[in-house]
MDTraj code that builds the backbone (N, CA, C; nanometers):
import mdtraj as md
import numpy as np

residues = "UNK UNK UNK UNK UNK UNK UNK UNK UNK UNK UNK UNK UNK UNK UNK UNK UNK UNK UNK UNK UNK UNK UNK UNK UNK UNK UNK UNK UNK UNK UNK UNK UNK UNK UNK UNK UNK UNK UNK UNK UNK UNK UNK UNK UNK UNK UNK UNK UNK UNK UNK UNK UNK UNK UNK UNK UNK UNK UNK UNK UNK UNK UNK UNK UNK UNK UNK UNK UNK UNK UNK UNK UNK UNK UNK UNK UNK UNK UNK UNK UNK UNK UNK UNK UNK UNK UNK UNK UNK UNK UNK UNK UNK UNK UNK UNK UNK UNK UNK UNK UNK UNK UNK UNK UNK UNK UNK UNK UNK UNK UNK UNK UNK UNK UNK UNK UNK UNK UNK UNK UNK UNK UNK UNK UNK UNK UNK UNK UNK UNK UNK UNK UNK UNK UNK UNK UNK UNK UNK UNK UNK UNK UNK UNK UNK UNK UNK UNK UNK UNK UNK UNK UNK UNK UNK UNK UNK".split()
xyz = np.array([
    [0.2770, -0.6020, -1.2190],
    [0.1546, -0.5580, -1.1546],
    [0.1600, -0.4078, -1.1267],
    [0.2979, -0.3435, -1.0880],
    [0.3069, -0.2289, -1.0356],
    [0.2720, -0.1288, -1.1539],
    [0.3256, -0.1794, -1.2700],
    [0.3076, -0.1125, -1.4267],
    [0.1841, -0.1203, -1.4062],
    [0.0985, -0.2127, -1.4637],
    [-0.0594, -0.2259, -1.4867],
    [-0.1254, -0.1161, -1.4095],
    [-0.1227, -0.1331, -1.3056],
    [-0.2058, -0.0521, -1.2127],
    [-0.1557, 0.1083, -1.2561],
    [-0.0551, 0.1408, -1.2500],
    [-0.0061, 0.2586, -1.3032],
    [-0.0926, 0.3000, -1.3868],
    [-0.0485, 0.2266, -1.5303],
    [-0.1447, 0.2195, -1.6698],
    [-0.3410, 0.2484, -1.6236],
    [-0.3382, 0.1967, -1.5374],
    [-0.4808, 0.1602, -1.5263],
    [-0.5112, 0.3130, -1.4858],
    [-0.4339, 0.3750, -1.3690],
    [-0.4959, 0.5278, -1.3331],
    [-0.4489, 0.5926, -1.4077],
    [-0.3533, 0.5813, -1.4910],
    [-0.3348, 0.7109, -1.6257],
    [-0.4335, 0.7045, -1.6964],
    [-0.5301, 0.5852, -1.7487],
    [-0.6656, 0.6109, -1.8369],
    [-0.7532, 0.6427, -1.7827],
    [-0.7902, 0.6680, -1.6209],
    [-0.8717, 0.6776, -1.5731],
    [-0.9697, 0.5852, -1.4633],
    [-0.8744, 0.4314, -1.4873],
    [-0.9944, 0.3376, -1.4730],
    [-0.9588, 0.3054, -1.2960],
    [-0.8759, 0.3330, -1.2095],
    [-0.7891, 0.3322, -1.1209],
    [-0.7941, 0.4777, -1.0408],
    [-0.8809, 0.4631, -0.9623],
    [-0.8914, 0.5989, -0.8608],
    [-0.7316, 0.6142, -0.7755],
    [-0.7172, 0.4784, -0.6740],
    [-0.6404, 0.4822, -0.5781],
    [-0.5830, 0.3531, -0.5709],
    [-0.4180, 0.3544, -0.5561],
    [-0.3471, 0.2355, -0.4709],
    [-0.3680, 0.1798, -0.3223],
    [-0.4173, 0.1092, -0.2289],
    [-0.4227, 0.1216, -0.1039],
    [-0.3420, -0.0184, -0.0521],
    [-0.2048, -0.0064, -0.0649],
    [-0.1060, -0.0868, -0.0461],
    [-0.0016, -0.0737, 0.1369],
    [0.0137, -0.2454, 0.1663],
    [0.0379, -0.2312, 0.2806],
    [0.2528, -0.2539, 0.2907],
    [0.2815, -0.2378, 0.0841],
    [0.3836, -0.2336, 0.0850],
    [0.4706, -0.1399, 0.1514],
    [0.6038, -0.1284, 0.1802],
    [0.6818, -0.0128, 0.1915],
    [0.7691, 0.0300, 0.1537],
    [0.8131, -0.0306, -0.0227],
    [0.9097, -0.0119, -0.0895],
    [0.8997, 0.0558, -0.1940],
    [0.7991, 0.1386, -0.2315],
    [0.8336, 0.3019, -0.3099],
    [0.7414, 0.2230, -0.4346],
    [0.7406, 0.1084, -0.4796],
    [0.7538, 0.0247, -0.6018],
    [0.6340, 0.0872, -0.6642],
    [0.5226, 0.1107, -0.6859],
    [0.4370, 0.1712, -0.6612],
    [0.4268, 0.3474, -0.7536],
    [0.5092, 0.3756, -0.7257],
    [0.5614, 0.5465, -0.7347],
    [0.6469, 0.5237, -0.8355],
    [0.7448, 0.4200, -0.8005],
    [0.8632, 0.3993, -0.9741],
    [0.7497, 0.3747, -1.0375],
    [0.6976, 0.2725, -1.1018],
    [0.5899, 0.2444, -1.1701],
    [0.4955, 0.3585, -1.2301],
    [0.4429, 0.4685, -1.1629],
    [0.4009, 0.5709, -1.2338],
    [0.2794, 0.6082, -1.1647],
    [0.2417, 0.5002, -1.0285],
    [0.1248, 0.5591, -0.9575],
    [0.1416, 0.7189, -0.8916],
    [0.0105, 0.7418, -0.8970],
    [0.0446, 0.8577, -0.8087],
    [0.0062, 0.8875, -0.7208],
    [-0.1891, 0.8406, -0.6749],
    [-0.2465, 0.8501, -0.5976],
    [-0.2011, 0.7275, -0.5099],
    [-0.0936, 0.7043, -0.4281],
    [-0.0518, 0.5893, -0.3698],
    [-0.1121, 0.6011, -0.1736],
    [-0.2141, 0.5283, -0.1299],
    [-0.2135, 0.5092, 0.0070],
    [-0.1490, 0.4183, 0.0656],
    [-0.0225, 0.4556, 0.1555],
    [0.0918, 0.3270, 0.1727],
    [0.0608, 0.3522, 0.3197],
    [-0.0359, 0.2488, 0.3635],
    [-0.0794, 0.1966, 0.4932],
    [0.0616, 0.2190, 0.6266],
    [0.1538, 0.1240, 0.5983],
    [0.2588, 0.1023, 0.6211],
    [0.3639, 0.1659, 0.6069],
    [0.3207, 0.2614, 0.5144],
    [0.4552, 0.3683, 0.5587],
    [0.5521, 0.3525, 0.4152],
    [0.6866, 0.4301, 0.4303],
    [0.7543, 0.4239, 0.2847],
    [0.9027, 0.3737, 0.3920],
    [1.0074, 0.2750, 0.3333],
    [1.1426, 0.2689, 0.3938],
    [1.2287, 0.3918, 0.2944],
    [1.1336, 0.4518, 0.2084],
    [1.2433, 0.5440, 0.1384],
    [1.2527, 0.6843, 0.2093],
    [1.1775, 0.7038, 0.2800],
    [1.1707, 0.8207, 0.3777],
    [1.1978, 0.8137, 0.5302],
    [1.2622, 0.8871, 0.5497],
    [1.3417, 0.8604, 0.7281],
    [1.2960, 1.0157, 0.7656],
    [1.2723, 1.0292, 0.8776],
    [1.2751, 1.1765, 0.9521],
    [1.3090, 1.1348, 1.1381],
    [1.3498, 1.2520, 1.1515],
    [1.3581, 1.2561, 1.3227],
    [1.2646, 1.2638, 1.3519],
    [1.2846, 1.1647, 1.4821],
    [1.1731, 1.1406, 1.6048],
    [1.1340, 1.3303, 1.7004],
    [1.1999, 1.3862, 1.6773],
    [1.2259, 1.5095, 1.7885],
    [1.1547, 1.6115, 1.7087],
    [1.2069, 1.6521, 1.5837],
    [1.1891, 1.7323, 1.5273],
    [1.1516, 1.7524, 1.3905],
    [1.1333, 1.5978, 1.3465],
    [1.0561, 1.5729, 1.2250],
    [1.1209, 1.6377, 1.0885],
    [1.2408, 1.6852, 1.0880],
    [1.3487, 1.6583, 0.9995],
    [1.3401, 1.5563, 0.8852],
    [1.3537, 1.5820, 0.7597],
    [1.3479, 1.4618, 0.6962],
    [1.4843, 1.4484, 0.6409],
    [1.5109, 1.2874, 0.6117],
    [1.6161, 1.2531, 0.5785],
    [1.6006, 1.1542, 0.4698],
    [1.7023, 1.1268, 0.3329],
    [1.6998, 1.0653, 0.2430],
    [1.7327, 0.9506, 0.2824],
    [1.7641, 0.8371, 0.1990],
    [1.7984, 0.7212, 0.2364],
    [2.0028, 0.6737, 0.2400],
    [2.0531, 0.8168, 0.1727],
    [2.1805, 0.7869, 0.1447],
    [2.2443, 0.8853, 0.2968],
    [2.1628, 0.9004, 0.3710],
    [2.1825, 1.0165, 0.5179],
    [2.1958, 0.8662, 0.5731],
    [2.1072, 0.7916, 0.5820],
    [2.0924, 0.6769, 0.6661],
    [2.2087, 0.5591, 0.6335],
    [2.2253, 0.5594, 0.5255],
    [2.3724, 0.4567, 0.4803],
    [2.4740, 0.4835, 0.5202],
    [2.4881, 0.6306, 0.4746],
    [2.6339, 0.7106, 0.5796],
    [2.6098, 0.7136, 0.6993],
    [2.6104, 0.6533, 0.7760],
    [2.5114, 0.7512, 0.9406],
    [2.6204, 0.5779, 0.9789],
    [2.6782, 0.6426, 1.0780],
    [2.7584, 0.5303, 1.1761],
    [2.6819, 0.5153, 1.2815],
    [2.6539, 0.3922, 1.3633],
    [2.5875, 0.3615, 1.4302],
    [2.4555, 0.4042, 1.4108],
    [2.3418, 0.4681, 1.5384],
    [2.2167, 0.4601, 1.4895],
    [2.2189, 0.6102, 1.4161],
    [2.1368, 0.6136, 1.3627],
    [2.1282, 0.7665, 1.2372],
    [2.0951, 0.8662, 1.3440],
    [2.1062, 0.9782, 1.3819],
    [2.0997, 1.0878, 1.4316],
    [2.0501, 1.2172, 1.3805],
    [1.9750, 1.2675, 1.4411],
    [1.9891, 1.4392, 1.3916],
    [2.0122, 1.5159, 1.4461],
    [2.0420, 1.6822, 1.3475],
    [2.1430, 1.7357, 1.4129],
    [2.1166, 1.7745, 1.5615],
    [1.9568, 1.7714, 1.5740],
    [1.8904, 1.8595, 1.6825],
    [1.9156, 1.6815, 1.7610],
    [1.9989, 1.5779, 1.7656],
    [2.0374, 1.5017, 1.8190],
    [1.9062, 1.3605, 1.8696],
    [1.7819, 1.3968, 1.7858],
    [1.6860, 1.2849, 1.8230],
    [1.7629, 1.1532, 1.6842],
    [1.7205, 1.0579, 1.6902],
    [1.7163, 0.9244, 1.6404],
    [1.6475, 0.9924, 1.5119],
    [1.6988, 0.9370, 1.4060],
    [1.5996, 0.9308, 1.2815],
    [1.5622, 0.7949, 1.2069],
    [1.4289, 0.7560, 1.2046],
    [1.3540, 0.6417, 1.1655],
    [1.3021, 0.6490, 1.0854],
    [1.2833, 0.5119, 0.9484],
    [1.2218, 0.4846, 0.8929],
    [1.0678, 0.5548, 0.8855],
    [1.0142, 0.5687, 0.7939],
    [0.8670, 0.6243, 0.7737],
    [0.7455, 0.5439, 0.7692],
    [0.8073, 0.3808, 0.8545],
    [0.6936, 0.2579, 0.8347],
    [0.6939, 0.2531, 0.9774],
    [0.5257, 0.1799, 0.9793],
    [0.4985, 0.1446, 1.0747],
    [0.5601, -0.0212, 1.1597],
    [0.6009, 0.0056, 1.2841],
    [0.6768, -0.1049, 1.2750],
    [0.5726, -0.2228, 1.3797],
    [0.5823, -0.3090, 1.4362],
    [0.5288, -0.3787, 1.4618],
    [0.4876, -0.3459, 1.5729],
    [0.3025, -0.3112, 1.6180],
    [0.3038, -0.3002, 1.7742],
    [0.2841, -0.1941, 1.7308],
    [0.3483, -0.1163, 1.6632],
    [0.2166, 0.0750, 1.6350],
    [0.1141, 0.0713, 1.5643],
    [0.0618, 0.1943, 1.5781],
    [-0.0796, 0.1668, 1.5363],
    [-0.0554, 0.2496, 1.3923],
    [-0.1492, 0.2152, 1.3216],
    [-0.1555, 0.2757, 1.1589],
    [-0.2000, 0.3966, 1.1797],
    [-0.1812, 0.5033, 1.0691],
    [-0.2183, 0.6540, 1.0872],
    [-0.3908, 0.6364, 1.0518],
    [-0.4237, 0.6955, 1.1417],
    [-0.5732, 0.6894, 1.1304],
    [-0.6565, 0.7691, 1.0267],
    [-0.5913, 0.8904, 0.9947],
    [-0.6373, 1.0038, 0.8940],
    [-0.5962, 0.8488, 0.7519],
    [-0.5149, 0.7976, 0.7548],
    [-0.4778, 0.7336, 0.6179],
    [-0.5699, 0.6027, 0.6117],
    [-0.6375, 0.5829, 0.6964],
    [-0.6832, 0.4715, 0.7277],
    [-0.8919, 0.5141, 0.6843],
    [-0.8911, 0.6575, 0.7061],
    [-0.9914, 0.6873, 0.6859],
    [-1.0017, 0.7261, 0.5088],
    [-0.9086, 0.7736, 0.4514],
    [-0.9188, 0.8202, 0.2940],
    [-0.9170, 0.6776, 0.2668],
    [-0.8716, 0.5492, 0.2978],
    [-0.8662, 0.4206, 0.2316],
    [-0.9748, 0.3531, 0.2091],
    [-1.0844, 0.3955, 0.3401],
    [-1.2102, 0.3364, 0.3185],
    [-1.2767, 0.4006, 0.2720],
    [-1.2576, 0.5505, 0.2709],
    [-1.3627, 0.6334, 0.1533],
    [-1.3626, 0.5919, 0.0473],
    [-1.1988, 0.5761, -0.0276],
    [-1.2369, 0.5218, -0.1194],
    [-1.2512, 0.3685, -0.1807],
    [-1.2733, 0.2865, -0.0578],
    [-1.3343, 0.1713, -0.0813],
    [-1.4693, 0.1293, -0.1144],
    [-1.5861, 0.2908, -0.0010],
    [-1.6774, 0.2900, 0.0015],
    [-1.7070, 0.3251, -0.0740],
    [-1.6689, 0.4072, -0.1891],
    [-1.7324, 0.4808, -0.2499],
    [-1.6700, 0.3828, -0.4249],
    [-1.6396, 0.3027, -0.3847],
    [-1.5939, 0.2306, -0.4964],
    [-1.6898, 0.1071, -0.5850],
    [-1.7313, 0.1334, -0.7262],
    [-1.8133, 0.0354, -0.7877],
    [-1.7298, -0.0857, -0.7996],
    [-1.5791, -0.1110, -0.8392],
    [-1.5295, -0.2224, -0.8333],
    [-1.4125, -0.1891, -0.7291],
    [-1.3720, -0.3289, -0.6942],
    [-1.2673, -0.3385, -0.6190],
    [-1.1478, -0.4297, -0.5891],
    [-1.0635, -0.4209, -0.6369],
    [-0.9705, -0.5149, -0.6753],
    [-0.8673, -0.5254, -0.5373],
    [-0.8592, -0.6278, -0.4936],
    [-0.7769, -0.6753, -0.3845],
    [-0.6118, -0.7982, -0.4520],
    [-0.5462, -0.7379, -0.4861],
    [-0.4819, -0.8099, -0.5465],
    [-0.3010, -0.7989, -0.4306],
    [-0.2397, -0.9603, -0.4469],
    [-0.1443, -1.0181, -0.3772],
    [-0.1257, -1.0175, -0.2442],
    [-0.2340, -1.0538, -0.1794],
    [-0.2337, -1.0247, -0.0290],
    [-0.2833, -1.2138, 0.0392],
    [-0.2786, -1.2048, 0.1424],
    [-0.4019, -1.3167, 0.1630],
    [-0.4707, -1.2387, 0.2769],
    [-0.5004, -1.1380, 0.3160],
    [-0.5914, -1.0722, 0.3802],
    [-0.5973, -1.1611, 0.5076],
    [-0.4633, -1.1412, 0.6121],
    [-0.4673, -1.2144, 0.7323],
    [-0.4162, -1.0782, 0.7997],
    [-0.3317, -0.9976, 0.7634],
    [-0.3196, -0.8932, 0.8541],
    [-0.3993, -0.7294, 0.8759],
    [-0.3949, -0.7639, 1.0027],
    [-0.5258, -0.6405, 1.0203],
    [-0.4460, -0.5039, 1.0577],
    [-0.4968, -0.4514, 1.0730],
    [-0.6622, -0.3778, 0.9808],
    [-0.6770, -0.3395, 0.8964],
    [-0.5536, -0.3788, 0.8126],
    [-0.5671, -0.3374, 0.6450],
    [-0.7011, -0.4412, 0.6047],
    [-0.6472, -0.5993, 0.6287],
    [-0.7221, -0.7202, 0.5945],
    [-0.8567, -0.6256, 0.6462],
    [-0.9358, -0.5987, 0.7237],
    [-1.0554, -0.5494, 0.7724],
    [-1.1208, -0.4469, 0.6477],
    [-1.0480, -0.3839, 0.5790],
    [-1.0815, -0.3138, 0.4924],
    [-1.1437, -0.3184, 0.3788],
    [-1.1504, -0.4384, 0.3507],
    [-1.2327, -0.5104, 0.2295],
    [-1.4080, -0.5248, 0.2923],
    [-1.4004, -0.5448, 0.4175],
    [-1.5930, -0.4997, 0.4773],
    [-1.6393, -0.3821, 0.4404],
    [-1.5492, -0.3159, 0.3927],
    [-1.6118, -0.1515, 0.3726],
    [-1.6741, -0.1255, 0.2343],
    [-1.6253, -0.2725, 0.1663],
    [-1.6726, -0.2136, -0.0223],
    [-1.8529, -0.2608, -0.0298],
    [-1.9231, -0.1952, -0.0836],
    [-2.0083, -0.2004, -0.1018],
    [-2.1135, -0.1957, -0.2546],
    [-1.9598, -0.1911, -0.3052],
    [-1.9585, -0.1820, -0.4883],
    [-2.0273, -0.3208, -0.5346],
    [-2.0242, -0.3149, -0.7048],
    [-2.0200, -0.4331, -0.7440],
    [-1.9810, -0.5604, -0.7479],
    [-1.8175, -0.5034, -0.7728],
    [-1.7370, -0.6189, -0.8280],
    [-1.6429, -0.6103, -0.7031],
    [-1.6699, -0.7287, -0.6696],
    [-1.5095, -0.7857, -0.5934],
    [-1.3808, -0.8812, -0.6528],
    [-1.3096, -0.8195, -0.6678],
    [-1.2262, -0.9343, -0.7230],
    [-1.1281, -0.9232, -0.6700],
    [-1.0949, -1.0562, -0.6124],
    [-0.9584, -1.1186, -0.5385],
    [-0.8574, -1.1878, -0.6349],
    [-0.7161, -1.1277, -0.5950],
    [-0.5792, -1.1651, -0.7363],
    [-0.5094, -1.2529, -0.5916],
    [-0.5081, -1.3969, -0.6007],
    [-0.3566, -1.4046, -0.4650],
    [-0.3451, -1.5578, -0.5114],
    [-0.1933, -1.6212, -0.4908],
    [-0.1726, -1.6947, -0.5137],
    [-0.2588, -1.8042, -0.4525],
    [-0.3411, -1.7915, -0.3590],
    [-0.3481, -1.8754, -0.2429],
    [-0.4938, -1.8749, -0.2578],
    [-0.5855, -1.9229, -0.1645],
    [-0.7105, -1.8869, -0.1280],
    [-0.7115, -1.8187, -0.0373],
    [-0.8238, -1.7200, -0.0064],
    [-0.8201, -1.6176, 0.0835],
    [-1.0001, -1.6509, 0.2092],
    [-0.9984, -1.6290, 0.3042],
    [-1.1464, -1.6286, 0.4005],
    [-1.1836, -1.5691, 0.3415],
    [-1.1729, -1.4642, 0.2522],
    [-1.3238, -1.3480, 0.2006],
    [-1.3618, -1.3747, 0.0413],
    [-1.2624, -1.5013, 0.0053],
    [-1.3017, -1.6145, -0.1642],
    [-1.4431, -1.5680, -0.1494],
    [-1.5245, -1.6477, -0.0740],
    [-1.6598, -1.6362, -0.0830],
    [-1.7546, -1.5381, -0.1269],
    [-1.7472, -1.3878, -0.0529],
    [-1.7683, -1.2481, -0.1051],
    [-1.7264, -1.2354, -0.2700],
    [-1.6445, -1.2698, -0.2981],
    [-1.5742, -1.2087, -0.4252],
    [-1.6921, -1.2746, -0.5454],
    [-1.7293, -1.1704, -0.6589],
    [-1.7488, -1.1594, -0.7205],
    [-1.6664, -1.2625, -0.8813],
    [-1.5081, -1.2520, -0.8279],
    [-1.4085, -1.3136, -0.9497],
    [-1.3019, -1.3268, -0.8400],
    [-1.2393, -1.4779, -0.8307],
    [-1.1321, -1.5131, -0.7787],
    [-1.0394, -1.6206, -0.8803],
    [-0.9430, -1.5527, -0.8607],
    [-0.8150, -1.6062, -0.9054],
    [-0.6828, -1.5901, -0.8246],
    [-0.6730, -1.7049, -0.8331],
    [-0.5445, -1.7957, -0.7397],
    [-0.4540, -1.7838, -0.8430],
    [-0.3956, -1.6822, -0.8932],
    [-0.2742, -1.6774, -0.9785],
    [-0.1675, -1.5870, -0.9204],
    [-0.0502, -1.5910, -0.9187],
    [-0.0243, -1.4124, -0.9177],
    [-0.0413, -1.3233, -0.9491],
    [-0.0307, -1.2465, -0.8406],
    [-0.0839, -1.0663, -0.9270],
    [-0.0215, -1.0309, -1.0472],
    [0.1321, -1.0255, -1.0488],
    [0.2076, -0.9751, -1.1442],
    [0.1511, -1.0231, -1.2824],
    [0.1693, -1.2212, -1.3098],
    [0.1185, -1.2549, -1.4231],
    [-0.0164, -1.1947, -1.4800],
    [-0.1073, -1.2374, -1.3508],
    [-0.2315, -1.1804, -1.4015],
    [-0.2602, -1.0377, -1.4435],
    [-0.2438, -0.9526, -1.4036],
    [-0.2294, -0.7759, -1.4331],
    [-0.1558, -0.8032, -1.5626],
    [-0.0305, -0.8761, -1.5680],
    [0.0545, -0.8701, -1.7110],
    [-0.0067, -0.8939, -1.8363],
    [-0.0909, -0.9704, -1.8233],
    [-0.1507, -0.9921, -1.9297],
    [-0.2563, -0.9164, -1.9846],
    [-0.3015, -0.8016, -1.8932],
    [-0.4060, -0.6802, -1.9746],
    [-0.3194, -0.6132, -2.0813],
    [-0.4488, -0.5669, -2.1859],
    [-0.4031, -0.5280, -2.2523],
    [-0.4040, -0.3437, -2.2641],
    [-0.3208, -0.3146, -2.2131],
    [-0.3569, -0.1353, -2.1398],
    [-0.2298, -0.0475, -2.3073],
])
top = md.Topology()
chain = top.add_chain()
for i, resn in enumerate(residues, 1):
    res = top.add_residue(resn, chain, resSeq=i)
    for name in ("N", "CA", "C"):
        top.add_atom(name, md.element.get_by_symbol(name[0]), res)
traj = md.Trajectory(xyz[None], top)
């Protein structure tokens, strides 16, 4: 799936990623315009001084990771109980709003306020990719209960 979508904004057909992953997967793959709701675990910075740190700072790091200016250095995701960056939250629905199709694929759209973000499309096509059935089936334009991965796999890009 991560390929496809890649493929899909190198021809053009793929404005934006707006993923609530936090594992880079996305970026290997070849996206570029990636909105990661949730943050990246491949990026760490200090709490104090906003320092950034790689992920091999954090492996070596005995006990909790430190910086030098001595604040804590954390992960770049949002963790449970914070609130999402709001500036990122606003480019996601621009370009939802401003989107003729819209593809919601491997989610079941239960966690908010990403899940909330699908009220904002006002396009044509809705189409839902999730193994499962989803509350917003109904809205959609094309639903399929498959996986994302298979399903994306099989375009022919």
């Amino acid at each position: 799936a991560h390929i496809a979508l890649a493929k899909l904004e190198e021809i053009g057909k793929l404005k934006a990623v707006i993923t609530q992953n936090i594992d880079g997967l996305h970026q290997k793959a070849g996206s570029k315009n990636v909105l990661e709701l949730h943050g990246n675990a491949n990026r760490n910075y200090c709490q104090i001084c906003n320092k950034k740190y790689d992920a091999n700072y954090i492996l070596e790091s005995e006990n909790i990771p430190r910086c030098e200016c001595g604040g804590i250095i954390k992960p770049d995701v949002v963790l449970y109980e914070e609130p999402l960056n709001t500036g990122l939250l606003n480019f996601a629905t621009s370009y939802i709003e401003s989107a003729d199709t819209l593809i919601v694929g491997g989610t079941s759209l239960v966690v908010y306020p990403a899940a909330g973000l699908i009220t904002h499309f006002k396009g044509e096509n809705l189409v839902l990719i999730n193994k499962s059935p989803t509350d917003y089936d109904s809205f959609a334009d094309l639903v399929i209960n498959e996986p994302i991965g298979e399903t994306l796999g099989k375009l022919r890009l």
